[in-house]
C-alpha positions as semicolon CSV with decimal commas, in nm:
position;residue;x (nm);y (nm);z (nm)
1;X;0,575;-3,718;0,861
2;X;0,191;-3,620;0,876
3;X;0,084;-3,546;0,473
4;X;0,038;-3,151;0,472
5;X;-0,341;-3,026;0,503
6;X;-0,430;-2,968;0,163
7;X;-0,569;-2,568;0,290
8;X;-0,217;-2,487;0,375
9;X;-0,113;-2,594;0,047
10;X;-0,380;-2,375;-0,093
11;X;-0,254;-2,037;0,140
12;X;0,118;-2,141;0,002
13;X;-0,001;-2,120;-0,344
14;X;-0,197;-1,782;-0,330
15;X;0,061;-1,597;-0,115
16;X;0,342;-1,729;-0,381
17;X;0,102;-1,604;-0,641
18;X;0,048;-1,264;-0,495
19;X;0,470;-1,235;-0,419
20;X;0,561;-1,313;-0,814
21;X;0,298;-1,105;-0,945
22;X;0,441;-0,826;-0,661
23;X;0,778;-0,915;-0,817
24;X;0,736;-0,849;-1,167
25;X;0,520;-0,540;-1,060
26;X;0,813;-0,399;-0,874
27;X;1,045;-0,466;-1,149
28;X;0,741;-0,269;-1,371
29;X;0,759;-0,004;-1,190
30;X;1,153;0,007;-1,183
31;X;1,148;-0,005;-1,554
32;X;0,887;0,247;-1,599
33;X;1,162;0,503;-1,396
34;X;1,431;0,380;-1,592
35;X;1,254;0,448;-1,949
36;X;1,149;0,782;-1,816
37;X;1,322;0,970;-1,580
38;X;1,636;0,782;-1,469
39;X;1,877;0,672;-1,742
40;X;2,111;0,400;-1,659
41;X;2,118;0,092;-1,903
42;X;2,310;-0,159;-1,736
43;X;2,061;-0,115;-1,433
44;X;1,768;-0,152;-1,668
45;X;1,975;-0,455;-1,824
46;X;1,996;-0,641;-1,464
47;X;1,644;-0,557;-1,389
48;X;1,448;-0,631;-1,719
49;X;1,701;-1,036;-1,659
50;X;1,552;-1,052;-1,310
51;X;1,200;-0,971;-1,388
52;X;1,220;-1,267;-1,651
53;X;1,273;-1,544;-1,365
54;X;0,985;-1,338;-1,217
55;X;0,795;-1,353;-1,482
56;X;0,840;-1,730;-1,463
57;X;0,749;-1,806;-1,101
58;X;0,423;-1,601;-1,170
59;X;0,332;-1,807;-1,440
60;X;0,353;-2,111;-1,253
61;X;0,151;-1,995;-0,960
62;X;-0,067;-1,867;-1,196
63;X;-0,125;-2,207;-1,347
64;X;-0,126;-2,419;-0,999
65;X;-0,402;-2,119;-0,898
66;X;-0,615;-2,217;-1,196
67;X;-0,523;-2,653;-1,210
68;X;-0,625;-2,643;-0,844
69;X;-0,896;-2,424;-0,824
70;X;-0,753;-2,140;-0,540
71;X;-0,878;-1,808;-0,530
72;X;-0,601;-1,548;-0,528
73;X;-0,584;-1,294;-0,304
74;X;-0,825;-1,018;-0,307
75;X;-0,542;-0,815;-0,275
76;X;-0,411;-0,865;-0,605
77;X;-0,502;-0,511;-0,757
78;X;-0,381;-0,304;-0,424
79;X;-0,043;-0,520;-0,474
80;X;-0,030;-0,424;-0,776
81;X;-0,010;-0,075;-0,755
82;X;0,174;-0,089;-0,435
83;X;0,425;-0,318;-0,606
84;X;0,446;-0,071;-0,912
85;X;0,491;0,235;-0,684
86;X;0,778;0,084;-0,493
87;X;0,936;0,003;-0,819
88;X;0,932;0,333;-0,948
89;X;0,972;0,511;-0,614
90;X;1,248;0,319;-0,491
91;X;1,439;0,357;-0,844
92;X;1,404;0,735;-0,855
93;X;1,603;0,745;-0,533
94;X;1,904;0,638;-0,713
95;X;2,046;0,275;-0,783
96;X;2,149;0,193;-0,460
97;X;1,792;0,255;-0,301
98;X;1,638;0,006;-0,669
99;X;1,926;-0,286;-0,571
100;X;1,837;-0,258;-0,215
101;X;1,449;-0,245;-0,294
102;X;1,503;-0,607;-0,428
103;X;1,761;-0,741;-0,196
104;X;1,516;-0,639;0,111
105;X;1,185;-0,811;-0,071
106;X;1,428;-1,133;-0,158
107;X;1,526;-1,147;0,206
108;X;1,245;-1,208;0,279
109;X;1,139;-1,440;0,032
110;X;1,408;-1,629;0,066
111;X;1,298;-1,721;0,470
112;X;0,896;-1,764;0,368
113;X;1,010;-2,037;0,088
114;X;1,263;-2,212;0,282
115;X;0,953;-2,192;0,607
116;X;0,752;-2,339;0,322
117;X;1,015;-2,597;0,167
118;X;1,084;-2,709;0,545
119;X;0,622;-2,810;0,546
120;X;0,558;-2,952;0,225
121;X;0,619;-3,341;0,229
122;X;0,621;-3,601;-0,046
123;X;0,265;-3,554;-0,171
124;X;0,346;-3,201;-0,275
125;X;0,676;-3,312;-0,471
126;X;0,665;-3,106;-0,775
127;X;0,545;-2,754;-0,548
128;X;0,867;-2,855;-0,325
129;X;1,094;-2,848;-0,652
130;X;0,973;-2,558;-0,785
131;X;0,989;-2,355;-0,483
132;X;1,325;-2,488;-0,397
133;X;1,388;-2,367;-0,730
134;X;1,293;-2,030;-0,716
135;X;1,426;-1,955;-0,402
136;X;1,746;-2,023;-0,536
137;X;1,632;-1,775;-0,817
138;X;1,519;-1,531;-0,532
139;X;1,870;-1,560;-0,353
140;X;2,065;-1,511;-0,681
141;X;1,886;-1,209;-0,700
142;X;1,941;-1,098;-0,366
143;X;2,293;-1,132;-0,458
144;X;2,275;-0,950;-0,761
145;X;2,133;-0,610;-0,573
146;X;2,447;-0,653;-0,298
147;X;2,706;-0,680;-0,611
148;X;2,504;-0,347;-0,792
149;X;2,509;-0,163;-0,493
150;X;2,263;-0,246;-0,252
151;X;2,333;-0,138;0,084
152;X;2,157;-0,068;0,464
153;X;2,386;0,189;0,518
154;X;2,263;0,583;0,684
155;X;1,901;0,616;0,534
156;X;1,879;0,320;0,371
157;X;1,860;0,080;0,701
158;X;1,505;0,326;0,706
159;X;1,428;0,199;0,377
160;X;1,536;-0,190;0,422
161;X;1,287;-0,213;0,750
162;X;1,001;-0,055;0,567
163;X;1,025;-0,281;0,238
164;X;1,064;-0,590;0,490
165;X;0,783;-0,493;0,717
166;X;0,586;-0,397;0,357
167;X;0,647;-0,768;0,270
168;X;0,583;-0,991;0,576
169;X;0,248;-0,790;0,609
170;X;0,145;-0,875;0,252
171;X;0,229;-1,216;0,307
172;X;-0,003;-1,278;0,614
173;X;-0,267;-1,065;0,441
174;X;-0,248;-1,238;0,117
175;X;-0,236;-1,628;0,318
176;X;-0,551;-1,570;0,395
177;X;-0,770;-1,314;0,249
């Protein structure tokens, strides 16, 4: 196997950056509904647990941006309130339209880590375990929204393809720029 060029590594880690931080600022935003308009603890419960193992991938991306000396994306602050808007947005719709907000964003996370998992080689060992690691994190999640309701039923097929398309263009924006 041909070692990994070392730019690629850098576009894995500020993409990965940019998705965590777009995690936890979709879970924001979902919180921010639930404190103010919608009232429904055990969603808020389910939410506030995911957004911890969020919280958690973030901070190590955060770190590997910093150790290795990556520029995130300039994106970050348009993410941000994108990712806080689809939060909010998608919870005021009702729970179904939240749990399907994060299955449809860990759908696709779920294919870009395993697409990365499948590059990274032996000199990259520790990246490899951690993402392996949080895409099991991402799928558990994933999981989670199906069990609370998530569905792609009537309307909300709509709703899955927009969220997905959302995603995959932030990605290839946020690889490079």
């Amino acid at each position: 196997m041909t070692k990994i060029n070392s730019n690629k590594v850098k576009e894995f880690i500020r993409v990965d950056h940019a998705g965590e931080r777009g995690a936890v600022k979709i879970y924001e935003g979902q919180l921010l509904a639930l404190n103010t308009f919608v009232k429904d603890d055990d969603l808020k419960k389910t939410i506030e647990e995911m957004k911890v193992h969020e919280k958690e991938h973030c901070e190590f991306f955060e770190n590997e941006i910093k150790k290795r000396n990556i520029k995130p994306t300039k994106f970050l602050p348009l993410w941000d309130l994108l990712g806080v808007g689809l939060g909010f947005g998608s919870t005021l719709l009702g729970k179904k339209a939240a749990m399907l907000c994060t299955a449809s964003v860990e759908e696709v996370i779920d294919e870009h880590y395993l697409n990365q998992i499948n590059q990274l080689d032996n000199s990259e060992k520790n990246l490899k375990k951690k993402i392996t690691k949080f895409r099991q994190d991402e799928i558990n999640h994933k999981d989670i929204a199906y069990t609370e309701g998530a569905t792609k039923k009537g309307p909300y097929l709509l709703l899955d393809k927009i969220i997905k398309t959302g995603s995959k263009i932030a990605i290839k924006i946020s690889e490079k720029i």
